[in-house]
C-alpha positions as CSV (number, residue, x, y, z in Angstrom):
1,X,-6.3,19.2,-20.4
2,X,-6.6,21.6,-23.6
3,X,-3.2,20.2,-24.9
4,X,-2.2,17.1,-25.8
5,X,1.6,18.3,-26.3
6,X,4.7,15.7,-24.6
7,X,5.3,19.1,-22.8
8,X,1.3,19.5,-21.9
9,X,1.3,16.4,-21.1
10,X,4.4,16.3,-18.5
11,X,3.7,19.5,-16.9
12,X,0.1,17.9,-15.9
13,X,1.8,15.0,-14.4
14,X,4.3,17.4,-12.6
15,X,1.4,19.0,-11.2
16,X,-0.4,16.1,-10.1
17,X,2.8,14.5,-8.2
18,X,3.5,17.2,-6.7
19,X,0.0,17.6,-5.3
20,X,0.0,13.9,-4.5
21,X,3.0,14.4,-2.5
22,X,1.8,17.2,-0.2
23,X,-1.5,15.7,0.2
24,X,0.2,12.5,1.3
25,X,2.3,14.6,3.6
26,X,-0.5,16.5,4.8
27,X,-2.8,13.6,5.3
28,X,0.1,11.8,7.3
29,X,1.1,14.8,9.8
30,X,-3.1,14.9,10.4
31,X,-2.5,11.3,11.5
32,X,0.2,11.8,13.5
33,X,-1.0,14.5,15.4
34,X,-4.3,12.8,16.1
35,X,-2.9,9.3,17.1
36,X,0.6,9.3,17.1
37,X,0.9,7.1,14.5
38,X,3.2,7.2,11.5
39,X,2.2,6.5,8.2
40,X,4.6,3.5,7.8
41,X,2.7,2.7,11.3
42,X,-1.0,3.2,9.5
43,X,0.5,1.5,6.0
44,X,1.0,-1.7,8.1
45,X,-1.9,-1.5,10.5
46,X,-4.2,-1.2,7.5
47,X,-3.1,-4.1,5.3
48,X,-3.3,-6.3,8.6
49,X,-7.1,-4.8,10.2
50,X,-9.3,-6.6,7.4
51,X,-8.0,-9.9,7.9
52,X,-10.0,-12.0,10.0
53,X,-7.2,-13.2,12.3
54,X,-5.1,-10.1,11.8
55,X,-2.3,-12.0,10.3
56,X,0.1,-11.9,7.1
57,X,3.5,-13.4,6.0
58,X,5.9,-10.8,6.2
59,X,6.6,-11.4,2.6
60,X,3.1,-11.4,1.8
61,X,2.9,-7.9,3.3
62,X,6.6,-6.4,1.7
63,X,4.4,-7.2,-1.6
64,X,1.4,-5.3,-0.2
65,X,3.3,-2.4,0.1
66,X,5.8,-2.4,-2.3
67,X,8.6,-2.1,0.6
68,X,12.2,-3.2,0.6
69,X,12.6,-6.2,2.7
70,X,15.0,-4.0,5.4
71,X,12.2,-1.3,5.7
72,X,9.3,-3.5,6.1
73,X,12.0,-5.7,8.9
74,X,12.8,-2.5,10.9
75,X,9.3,-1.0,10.8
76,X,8.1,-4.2,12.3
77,X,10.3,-4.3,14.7
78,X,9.8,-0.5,15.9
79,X,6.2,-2.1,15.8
80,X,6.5,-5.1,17.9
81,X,8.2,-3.1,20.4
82,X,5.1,-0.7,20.9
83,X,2.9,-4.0,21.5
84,X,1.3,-3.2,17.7
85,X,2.4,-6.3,16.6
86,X,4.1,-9.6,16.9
87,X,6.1,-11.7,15.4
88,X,5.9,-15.8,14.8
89,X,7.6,-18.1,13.3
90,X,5.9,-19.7,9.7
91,X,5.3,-23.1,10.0
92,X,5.0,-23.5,6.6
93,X,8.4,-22.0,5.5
94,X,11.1,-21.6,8.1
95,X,12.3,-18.8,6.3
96,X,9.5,-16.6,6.7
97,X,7.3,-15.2,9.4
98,X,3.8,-14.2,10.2
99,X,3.6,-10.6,11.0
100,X,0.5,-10.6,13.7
101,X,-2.1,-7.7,14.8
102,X,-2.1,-7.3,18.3
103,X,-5.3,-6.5,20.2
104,X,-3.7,-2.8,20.6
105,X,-2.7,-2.6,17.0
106,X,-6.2,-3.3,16.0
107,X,-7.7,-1.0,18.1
108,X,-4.9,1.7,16.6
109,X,-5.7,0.6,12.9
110,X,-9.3,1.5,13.7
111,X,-8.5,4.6,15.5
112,X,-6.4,5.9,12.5
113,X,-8.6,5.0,10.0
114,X,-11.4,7.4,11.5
115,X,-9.0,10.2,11.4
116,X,-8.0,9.4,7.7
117,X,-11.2,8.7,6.9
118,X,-12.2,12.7,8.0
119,X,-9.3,14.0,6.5
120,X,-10.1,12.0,2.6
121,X,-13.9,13.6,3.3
122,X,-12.7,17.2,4.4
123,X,-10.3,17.7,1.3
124,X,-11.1,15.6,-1.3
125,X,-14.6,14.3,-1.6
126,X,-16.1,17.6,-0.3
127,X,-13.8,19.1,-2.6
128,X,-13.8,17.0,-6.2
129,X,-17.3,17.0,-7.7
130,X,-18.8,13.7,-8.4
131,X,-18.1,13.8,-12.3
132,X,-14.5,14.4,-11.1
133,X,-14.3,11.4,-8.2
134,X,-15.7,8.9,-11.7
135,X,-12.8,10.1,-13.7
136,X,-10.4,9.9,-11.3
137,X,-11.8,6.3,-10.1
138,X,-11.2,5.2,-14.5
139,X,-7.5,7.1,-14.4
140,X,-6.3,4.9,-11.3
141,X,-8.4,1.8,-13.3
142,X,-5.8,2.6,-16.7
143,X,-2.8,3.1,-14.3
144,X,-3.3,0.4,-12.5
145,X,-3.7,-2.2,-15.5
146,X,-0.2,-0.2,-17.1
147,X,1.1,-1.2,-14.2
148,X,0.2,-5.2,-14.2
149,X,1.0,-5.2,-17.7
150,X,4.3,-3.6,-16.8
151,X,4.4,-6.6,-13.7
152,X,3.9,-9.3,-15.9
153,X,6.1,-8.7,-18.5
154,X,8.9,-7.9,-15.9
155,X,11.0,-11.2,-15.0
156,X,12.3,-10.1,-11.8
157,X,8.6,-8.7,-11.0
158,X,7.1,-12.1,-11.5
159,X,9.4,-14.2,-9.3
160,X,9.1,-11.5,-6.5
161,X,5.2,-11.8,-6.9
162,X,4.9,-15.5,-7.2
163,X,6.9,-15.8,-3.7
164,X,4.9,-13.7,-2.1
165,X,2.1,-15.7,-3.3
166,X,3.7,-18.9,-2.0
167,X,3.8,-20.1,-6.0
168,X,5.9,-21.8,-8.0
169,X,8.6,-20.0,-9.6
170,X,6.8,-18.4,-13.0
171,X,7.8,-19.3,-16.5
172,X,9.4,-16.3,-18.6
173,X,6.6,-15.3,-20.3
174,X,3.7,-16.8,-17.9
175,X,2.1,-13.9,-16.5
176,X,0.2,-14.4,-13.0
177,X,-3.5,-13.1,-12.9
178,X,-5.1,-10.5,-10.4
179,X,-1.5,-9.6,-8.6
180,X,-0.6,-6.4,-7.5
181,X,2.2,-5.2,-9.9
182,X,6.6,-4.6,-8.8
């Protein structure tokens, strides 16, 4: 960016969300296409396909995400009725349930994350020069500490966070380390 001007400055991140938003649109219709899935579908799939026994607290998982409790409770359910998922009961906390990965989710997570995986190669990495790729990777770096700093000094943030986490309801003023931020 040659200008450092509020106006320079917005019109750059203009640009940039509304690139975001048609690569994310254009990555998801790729996915659907090739698997049928939706990107709520692949959002979910994901989170739960690197856990050894395929299984989260739904609560857990709405933080993951950054979902309102209703979406994440009627994408599950579209879920568990295509045999991508199940639902069980949290022994730990009536309240709750575990959101498990069914043998054919799995084998959809992995089957979508090919396809993303050639459509992130075909139009971005083959596309963005290396030097590019490093300064991106130290942009998300600053907006993602912004953002914890923002989740730590937000009260509602930290209690939403600290259930998730199974904690104890946080002190104002008591931030929680290595969290994904609100």
């Amino acid at each position: 960016m040659t200008s450092t001007t509020p106006d320079a400055a917005m019109a750059v991140w203009l640009e940039y969300s509304t690139i975001h938003q048609h690569l994310m649109s254009h990555l998801a219709r790729e996915l659907n296409r090739e698997t049928g899935l939706s990107e709520a579908d692949y959002q979910i799939l994901d989170a739960l396909a690197d856990r050894p026994d395929g299984r989260v607290r739904a609560l857990e998982l709405r933080w993951v995400l950054q979902w309102e409790k209703s979406r994440l409770s009627h994408q599950i359910a579209r879920m568990v009725t295509r045999g991508l998922l199940d639902r069980r009961a949290c022994a730990e906390d009536a309240r709750s349930q575990i959101v498990v990965l069914t043998t054919e989710g799995r084998d959809a997570a992995f089957r979508a994350r090919r396809v993303r995986a050639v459509s992130i190669e075909r139009l971005i990495l083959r596309v963005l020069p290396a030097e590019v790729l490093d300064e991106l990777a130290h942009a998300t770096q600053l907006l993602a500490d912004a953002l914890e700093r923002a989740a730590d000094a937000d009260p509602e943030c930290r209690v939403v966070r600290a259930e998730a986490r199974g904690d104890q309801r946080p002190q104002d003023g008591e931030a929680e380390e290595g969290c994904h931020p609100c």
